[in-house]
MDAnalysis code that builds the backbone (N, CA, C; Angstrom):
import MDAnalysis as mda
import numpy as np

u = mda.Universe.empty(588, n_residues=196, atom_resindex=np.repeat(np.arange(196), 3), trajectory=True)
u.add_TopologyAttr("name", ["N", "CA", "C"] * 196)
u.add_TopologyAttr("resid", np.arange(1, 197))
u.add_TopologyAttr("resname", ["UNK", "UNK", "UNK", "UNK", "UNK", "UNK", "UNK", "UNK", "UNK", "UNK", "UNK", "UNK", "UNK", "UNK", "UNK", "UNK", "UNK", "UNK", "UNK", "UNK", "UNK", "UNK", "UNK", "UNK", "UNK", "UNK", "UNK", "UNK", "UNK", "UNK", "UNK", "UNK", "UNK", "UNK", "UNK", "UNK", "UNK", "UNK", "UNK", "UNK", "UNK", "UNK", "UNK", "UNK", "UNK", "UNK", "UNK", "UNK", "UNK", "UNK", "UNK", "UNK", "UNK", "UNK", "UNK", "UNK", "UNK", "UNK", "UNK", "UNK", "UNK", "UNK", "UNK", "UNK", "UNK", "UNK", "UNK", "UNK", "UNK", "UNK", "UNK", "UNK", "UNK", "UNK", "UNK", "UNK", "UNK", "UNK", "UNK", "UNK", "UNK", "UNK", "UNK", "UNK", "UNK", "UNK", "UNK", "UNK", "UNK", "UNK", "UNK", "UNK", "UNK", "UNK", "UNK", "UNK", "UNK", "UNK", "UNK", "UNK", "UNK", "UNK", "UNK", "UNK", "UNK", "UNK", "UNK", "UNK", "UNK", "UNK", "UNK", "UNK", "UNK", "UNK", "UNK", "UNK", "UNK", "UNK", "UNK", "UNK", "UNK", "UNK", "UNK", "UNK", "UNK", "UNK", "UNK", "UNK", "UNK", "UNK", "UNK", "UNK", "UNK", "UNK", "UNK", "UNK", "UNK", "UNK", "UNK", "UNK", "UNK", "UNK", "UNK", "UNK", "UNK", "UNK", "UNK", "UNK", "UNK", "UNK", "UNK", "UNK", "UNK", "UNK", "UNK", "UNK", "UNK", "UNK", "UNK", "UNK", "UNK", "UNK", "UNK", "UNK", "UNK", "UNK", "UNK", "UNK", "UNK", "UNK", "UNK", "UNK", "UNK", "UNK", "UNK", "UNK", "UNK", "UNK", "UNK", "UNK", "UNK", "UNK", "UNK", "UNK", "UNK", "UNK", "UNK", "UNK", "UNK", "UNK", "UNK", "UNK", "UNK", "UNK", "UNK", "UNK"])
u.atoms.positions = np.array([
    [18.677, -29.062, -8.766],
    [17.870, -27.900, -9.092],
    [16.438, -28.320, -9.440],
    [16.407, -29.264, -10.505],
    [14.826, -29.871, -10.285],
    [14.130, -30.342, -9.427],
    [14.810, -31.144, -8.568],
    [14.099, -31.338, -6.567],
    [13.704, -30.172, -6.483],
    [14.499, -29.258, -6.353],
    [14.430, -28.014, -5.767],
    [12.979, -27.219, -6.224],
    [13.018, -27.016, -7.685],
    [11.665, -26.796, -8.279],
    [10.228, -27.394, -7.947],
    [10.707, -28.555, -8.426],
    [9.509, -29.490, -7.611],
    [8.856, -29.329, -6.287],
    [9.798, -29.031, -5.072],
    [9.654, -28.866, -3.687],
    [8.771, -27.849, -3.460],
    [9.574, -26.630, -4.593],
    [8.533, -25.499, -4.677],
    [7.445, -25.359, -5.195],
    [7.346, -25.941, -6.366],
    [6.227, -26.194, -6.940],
    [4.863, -26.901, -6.220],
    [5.252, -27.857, -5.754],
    [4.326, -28.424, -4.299],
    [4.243, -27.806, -3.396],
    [4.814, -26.810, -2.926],
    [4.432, -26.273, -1.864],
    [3.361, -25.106, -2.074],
    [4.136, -24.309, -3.507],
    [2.891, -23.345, -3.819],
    [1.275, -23.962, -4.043],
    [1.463, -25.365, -4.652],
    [0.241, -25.884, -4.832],
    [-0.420, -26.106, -3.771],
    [0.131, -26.802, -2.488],
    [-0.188, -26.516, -1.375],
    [-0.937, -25.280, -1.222],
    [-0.625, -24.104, -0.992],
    [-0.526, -22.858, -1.010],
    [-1.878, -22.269, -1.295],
    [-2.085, -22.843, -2.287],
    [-2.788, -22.011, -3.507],
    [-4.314, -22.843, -2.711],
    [-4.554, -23.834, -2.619],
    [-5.690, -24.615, -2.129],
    [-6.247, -23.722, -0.738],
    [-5.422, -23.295, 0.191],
    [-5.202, -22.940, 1.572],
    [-6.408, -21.707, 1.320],
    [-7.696, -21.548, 2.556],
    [-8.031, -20.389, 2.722],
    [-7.381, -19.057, 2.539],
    [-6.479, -19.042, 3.392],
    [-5.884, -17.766, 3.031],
    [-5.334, -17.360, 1.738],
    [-5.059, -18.198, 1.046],
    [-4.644, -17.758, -0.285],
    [-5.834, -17.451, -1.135],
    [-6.744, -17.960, -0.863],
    [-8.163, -17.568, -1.510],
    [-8.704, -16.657, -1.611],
    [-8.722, -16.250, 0.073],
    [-8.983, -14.473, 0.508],
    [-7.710, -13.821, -0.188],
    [-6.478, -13.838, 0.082],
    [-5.681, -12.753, -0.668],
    [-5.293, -12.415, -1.848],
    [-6.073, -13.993, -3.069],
    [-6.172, -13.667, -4.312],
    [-6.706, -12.533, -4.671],
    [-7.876, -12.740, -3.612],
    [-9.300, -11.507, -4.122],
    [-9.202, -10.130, -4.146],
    [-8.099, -10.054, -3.373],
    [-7.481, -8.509, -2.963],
    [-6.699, -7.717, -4.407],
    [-7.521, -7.060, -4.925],
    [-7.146, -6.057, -6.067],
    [-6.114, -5.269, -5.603],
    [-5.767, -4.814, -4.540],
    [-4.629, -3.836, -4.889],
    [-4.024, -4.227, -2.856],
    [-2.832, -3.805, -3.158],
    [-2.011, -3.884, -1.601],
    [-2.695, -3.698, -0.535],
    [-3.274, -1.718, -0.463],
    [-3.799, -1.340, 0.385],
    [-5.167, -1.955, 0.503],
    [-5.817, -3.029, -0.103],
    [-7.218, -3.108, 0.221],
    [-7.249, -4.441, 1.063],
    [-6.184, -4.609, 1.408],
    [-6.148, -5.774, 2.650],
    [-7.043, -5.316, 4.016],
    [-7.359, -6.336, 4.382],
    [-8.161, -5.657, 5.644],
    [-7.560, -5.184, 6.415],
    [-6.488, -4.983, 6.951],
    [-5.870, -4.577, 8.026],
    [-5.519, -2.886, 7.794],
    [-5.041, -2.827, 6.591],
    [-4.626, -1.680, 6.398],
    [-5.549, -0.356, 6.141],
    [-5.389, 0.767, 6.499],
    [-6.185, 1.630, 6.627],
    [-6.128, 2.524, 5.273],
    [-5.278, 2.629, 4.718],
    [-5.553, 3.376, 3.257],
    [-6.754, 3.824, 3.086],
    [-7.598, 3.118, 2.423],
    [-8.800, 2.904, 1.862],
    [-9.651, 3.675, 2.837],
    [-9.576, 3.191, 3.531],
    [-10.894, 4.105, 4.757],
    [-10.230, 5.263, 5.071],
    [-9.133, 5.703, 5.242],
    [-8.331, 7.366, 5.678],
    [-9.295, 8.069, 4.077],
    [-8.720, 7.576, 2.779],
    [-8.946, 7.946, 1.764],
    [-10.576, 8.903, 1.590],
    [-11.415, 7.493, 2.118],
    [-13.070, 7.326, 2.375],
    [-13.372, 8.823, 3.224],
    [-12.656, 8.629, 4.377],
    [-13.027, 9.604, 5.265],
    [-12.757, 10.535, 5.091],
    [-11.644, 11.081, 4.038],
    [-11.246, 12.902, 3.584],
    [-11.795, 13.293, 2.848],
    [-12.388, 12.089, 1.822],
    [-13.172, 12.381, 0.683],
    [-14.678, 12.244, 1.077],
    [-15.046, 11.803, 1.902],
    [-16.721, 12.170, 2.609],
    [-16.427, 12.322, 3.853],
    [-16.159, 13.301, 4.341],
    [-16.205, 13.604, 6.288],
    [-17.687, 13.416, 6.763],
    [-18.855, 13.839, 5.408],
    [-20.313, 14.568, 6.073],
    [-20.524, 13.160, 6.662],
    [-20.437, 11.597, 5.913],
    [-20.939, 10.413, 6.295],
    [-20.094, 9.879, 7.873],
    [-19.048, 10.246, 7.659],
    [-18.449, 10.162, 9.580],
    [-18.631, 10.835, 10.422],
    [-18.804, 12.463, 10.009],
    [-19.423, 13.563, 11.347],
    [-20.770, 12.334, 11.966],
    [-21.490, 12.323, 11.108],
    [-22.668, 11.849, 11.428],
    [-23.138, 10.662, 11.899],
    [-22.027, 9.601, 12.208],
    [-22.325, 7.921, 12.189],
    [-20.414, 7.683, 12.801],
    [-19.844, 8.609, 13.098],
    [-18.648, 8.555, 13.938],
    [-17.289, 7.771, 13.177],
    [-16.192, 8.075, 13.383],
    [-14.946, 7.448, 12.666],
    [-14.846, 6.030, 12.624],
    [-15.461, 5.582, 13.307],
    [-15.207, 3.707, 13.043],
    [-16.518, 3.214, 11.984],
    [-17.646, 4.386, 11.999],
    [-18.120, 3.424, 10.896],
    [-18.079, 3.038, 9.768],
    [-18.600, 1.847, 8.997],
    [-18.092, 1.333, 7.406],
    [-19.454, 1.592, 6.879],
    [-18.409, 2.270, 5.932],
    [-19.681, 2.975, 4.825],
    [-19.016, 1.981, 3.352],
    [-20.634, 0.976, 3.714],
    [-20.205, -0.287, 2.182],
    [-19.871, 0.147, 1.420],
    [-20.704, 1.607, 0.939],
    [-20.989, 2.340, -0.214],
    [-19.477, 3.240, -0.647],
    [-18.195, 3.246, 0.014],
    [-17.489, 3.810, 0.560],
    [-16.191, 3.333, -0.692],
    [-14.930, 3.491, 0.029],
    [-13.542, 3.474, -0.797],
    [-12.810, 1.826, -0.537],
    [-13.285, 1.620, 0.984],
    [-12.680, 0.562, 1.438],
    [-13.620, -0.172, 1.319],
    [-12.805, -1.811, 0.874],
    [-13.810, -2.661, 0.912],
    [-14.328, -4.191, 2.192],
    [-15.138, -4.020, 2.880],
    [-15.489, -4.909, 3.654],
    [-16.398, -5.987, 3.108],
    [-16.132, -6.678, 4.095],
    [-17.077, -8.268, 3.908],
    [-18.274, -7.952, 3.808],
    [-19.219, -8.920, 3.126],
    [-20.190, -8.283, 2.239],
    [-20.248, -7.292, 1.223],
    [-19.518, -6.761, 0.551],
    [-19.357, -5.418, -0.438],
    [-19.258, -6.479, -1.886],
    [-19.561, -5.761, -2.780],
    [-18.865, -6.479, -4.004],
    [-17.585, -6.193, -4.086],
    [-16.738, -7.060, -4.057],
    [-15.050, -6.415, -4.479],
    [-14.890, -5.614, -5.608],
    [-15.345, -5.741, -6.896],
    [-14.838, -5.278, -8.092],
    [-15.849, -4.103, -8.390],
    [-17.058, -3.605, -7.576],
    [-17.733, -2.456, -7.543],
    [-16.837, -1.462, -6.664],
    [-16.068, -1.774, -5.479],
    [-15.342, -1.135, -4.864],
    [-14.119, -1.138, -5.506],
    [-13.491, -1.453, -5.743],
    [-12.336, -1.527, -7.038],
    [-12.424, -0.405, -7.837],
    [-13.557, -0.379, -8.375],
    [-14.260, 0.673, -9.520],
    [-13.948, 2.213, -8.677],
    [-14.685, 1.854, -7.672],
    [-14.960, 2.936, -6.757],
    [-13.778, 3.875, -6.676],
    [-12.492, 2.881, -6.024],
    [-11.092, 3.413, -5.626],
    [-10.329, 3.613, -7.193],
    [-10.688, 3.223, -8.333],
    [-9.910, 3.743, -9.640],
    [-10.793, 4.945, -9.902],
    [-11.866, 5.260, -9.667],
    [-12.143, 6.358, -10.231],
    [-11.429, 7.612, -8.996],
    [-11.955, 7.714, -7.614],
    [-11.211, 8.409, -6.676],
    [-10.297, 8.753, -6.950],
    [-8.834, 8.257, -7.846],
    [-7.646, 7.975, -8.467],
    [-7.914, 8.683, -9.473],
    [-8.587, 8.466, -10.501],
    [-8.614, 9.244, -11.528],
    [-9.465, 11.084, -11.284],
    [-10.394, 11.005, -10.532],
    [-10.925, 11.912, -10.022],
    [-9.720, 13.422, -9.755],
    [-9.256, 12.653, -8.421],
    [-8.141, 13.271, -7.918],
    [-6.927, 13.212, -7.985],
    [-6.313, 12.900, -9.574],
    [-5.241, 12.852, -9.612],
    [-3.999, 11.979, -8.957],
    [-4.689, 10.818, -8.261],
    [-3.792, 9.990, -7.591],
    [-3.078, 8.949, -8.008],
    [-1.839, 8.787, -7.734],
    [-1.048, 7.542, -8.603],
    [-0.615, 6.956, -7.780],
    [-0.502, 5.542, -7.451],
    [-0.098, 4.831, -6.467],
    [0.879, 3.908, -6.959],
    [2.006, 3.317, -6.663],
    [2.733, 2.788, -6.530],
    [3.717, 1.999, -5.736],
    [4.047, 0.956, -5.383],
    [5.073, 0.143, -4.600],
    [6.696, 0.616, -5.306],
    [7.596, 0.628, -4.355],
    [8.512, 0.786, -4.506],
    [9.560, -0.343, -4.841],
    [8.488, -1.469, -4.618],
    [9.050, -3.090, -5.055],
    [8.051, -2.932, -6.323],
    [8.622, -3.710, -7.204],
    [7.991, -4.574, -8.169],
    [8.332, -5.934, -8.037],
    [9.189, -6.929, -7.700],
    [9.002, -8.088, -7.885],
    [10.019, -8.599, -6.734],
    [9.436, -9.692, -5.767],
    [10.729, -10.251, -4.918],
    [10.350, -11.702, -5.483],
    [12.155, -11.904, -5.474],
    [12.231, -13.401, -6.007],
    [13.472, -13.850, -4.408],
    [12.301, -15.402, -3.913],
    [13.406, -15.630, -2.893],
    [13.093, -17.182, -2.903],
    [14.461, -17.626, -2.111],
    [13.984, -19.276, -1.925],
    [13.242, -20.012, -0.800],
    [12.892, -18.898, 0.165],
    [11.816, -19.208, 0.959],
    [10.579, -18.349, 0.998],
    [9.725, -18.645, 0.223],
    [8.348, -18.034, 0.093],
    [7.540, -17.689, 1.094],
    [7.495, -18.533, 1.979],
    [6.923, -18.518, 2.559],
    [7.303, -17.451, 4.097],
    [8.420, -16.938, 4.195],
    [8.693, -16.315, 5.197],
    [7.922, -15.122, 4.557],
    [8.001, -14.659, 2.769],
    [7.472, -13.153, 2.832],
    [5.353, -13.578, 2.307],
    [4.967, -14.689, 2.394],
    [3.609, -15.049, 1.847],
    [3.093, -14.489, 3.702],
    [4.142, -15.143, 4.302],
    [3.134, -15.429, 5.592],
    [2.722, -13.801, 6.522],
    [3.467, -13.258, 6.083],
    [3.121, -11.611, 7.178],
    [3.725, -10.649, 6.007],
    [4.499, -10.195, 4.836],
    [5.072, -9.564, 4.074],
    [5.558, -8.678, 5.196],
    [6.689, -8.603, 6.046],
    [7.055, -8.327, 6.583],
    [8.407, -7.234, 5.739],
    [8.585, -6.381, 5.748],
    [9.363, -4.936, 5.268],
    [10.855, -5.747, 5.165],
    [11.378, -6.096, 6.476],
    [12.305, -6.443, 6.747],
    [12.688, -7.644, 6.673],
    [11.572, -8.815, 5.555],
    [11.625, -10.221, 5.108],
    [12.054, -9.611, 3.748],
    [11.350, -8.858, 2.833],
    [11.470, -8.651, 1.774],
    [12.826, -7.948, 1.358],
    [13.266, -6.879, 2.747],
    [14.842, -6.314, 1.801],
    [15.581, -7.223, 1.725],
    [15.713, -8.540, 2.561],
    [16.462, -9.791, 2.847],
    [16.412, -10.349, 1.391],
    [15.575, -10.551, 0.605],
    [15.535, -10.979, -0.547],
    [16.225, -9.992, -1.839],
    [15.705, -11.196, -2.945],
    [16.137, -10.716, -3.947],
    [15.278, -10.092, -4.808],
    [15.385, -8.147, -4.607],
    [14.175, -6.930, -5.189],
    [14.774, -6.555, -6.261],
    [12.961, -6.609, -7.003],
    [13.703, -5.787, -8.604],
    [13.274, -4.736, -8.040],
    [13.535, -3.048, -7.839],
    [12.631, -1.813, -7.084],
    [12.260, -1.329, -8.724],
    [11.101, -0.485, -8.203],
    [10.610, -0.117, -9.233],
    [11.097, 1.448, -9.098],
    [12.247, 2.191, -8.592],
    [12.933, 3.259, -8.476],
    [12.578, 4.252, -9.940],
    [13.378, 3.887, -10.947],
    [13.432, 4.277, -11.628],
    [12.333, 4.663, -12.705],
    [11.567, 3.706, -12.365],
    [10.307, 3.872, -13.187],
    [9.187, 5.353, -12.474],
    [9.668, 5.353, -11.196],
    [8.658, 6.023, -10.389],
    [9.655, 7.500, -10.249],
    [10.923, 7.692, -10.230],
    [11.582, 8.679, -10.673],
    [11.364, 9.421, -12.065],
    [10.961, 8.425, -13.042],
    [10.615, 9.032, -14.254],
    [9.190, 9.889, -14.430],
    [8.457, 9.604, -12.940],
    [7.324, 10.065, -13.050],
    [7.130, 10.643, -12.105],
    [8.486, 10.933, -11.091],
    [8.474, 12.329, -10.821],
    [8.560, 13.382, -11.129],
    [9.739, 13.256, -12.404],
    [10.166, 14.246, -13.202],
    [9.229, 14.736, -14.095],
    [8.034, 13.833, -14.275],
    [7.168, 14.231, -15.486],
    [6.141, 15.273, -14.738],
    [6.397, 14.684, -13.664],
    [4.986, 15.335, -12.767],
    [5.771, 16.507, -12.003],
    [6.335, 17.768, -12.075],
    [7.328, 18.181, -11.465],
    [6.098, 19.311, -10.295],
    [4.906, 19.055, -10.160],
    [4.025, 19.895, -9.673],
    [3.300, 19.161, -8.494],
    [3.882, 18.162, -8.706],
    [2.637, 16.748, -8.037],
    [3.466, 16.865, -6.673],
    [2.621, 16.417, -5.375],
    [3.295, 16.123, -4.353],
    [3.746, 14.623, -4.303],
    [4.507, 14.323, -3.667],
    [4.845, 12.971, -3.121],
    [4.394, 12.592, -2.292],
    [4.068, 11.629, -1.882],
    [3.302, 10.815, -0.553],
    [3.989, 9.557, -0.191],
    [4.740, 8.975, 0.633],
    [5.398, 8.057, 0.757],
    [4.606, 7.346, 2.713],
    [4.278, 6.204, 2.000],
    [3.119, 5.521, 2.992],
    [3.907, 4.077, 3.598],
    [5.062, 5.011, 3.922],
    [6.111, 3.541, 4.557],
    [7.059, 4.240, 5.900],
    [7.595, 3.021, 6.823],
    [8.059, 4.073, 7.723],
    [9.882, 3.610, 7.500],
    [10.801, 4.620, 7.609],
    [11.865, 3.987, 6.805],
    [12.168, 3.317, 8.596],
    [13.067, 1.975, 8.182],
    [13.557, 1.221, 9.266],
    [15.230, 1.060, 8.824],
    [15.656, 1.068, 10.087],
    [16.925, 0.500, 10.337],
    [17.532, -0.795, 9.817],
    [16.498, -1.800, 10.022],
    [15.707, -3.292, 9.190],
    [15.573, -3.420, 8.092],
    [15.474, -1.832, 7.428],
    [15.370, -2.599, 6.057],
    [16.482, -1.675, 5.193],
    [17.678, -1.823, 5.016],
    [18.604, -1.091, 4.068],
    [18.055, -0.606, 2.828],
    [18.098, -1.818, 2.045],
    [17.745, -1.905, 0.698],
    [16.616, -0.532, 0.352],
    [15.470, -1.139, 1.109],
    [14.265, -0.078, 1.051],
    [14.524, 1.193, 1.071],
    [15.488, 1.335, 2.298],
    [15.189, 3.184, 2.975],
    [16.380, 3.328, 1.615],
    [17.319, 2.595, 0.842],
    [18.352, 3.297, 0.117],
    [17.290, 3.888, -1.316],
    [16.200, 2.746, -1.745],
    [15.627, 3.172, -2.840],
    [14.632, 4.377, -2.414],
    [13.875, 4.572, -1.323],
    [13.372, 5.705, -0.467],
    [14.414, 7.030, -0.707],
    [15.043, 6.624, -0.363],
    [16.076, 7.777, -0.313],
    [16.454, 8.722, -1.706],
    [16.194, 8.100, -2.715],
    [16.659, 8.725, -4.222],
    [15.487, 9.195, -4.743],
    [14.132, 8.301, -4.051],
    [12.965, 8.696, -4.213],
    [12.748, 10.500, -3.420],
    [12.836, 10.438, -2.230],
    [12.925, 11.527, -1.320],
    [13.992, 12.550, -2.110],
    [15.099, 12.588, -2.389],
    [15.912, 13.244, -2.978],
    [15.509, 14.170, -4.300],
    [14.937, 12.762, -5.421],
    [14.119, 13.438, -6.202],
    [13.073, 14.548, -6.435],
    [12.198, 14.135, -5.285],
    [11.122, 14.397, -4.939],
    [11.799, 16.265, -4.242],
    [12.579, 15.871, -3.283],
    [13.477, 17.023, -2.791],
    [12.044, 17.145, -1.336],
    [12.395, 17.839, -0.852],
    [11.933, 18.771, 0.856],
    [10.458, 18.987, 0.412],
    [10.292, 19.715, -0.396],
    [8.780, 20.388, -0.385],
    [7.943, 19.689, -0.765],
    [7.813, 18.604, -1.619],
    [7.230, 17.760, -2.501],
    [7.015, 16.469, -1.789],
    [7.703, 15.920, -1.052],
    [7.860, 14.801, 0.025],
    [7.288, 14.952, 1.048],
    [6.136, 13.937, 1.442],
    [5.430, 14.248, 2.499],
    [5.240, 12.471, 3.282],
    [5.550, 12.800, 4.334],
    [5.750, 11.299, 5.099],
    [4.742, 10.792, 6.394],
    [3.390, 10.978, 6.017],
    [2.464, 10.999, 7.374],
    [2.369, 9.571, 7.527],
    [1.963, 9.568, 8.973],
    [2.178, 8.037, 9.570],
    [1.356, 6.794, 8.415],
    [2.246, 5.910, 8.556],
    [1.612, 4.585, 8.052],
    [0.336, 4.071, 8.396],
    [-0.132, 3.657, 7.108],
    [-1.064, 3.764, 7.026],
    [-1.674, 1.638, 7.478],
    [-0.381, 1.117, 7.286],
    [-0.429, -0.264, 7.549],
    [-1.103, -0.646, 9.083],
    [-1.771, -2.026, 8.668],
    [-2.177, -2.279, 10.420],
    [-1.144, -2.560, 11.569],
    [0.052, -2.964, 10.818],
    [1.041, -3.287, 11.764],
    [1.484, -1.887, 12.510],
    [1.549, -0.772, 11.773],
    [1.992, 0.284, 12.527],
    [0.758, 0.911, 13.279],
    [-0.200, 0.333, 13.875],
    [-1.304, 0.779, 14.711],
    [-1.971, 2.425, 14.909],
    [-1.625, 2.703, 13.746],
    [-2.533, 3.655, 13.555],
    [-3.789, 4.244, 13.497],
    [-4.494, 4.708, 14.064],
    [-6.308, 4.668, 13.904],
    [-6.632, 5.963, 13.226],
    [-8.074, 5.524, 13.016],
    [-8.162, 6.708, 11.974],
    [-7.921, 8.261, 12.363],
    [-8.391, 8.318, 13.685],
    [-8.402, 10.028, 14.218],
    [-7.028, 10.701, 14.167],
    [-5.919, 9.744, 14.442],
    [-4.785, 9.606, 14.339],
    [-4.113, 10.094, 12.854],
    [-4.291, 8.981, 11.988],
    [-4.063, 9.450, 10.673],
    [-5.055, 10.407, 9.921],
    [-5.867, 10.756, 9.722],
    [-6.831, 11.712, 9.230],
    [-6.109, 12.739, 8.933],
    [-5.994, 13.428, 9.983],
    [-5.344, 15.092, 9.830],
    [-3.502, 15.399, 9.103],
    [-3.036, 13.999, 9.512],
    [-2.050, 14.059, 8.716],
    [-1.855, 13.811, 7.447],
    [-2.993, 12.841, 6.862],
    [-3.000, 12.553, 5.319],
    [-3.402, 13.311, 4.847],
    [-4.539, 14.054, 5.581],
    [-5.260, 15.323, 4.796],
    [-4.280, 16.430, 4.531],
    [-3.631, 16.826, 5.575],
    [-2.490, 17.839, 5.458],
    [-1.771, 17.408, 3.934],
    [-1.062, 16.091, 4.195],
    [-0.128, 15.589, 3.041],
    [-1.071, 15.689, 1.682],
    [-2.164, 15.321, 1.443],
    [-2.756, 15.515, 0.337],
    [-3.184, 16.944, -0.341],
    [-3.668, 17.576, 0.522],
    [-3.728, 19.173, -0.481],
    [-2.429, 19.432, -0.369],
    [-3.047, 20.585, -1.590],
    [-2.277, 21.740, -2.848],
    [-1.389, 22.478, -1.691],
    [-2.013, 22.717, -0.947],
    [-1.169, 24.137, 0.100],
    [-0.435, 23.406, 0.772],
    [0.885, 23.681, 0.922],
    [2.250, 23.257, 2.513],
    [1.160, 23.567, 3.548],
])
């Protein structure tokens, strides 16, 4: 068991030196990875006037999402107040994977690497704050897979909770599920207001 530690322990150190771990320290929250579109869908419902005018692919520094060159922790600021503004609460449905190969979920966090492991879900915690919030919509920014049991079962109590009207499931917002913005726009917007 101490080899074992050790092995790991060197490897994270490894790890930790590596470019990429450098860039993905810097990353304040899930969705502000570059790939993923969150942040800019967000940008674009909450200022349309700056995209009518300069078209859907452009990056507005000044904006929700953060790109190269931006300050990270001014945009950070940016996306907690948006959040507080509008009432938004975000959450993972994981809180913690513990596994003995790290590196299969470091290298792509792949949906269907992580149910393979060993998940604490954060179910219950986020059920408790459905119930508190019994007015709030749900937004669930994952696509359930066949691949991943574990997930779609804690999804599922989530959805249940949540019940039909309150549950809203517009396409993923991740880069892997190739979504573009014109694409997702009208469906997040739908999912986000007050009115069905």
């Amino acid at each position: 068991m101490a080899s074992l530690r050790k092995e790991y322990a060197e490897e994270l150190h490894q790890l930790y030196s590596t470019v990429k771990y450098q860039r993905f320290n810097q990353v304040r929250n899930f969705y502000d990875r570059p790939q993923n579109r969150f942040w800019g869908v967000m940008d674009r419902i909450h200022a349309p006037a700056i995209y009518e005018g300069n078209g859907q692919n452009y990056r507005n520094l000044n904006g929700l999402k953060f790109f190269k060159g931006c300050d990270r922790e001014t945009v950070f600021l940016r996306q907690q107040k948006f959040c507080r503004d509008h009432g938004v609460f975000i959450s993972d449905v994981v809180r913690a994977i513990a596994t003995t190969d790290f590196r299969s979920v470091y290298d792509n966090f792949s949906d269907k690497v992580v149910d393979r492991s060993a998940v604490e879900f954060n179910t219950d915690h986020l059920i408790e704050i459905i119930r508190a919030y019994p007015n709030a919509r749900v937004v669930f920014n994952v696509k359930e897979s066949g691949m991943t049991p574990s997930i779609n079962r804690e999804l599922g109590l989530l959805k249940s909770e949540a019940g039909v009207v309150r549950s809203h499931w517009p396409p993923s917002t991740s880069g892997a599920a190739g979504n573009n913005y014109p694409a997702l726009i009208p469906h997040w917007g739908k999912a986000l207001r007050s009115e069905s």
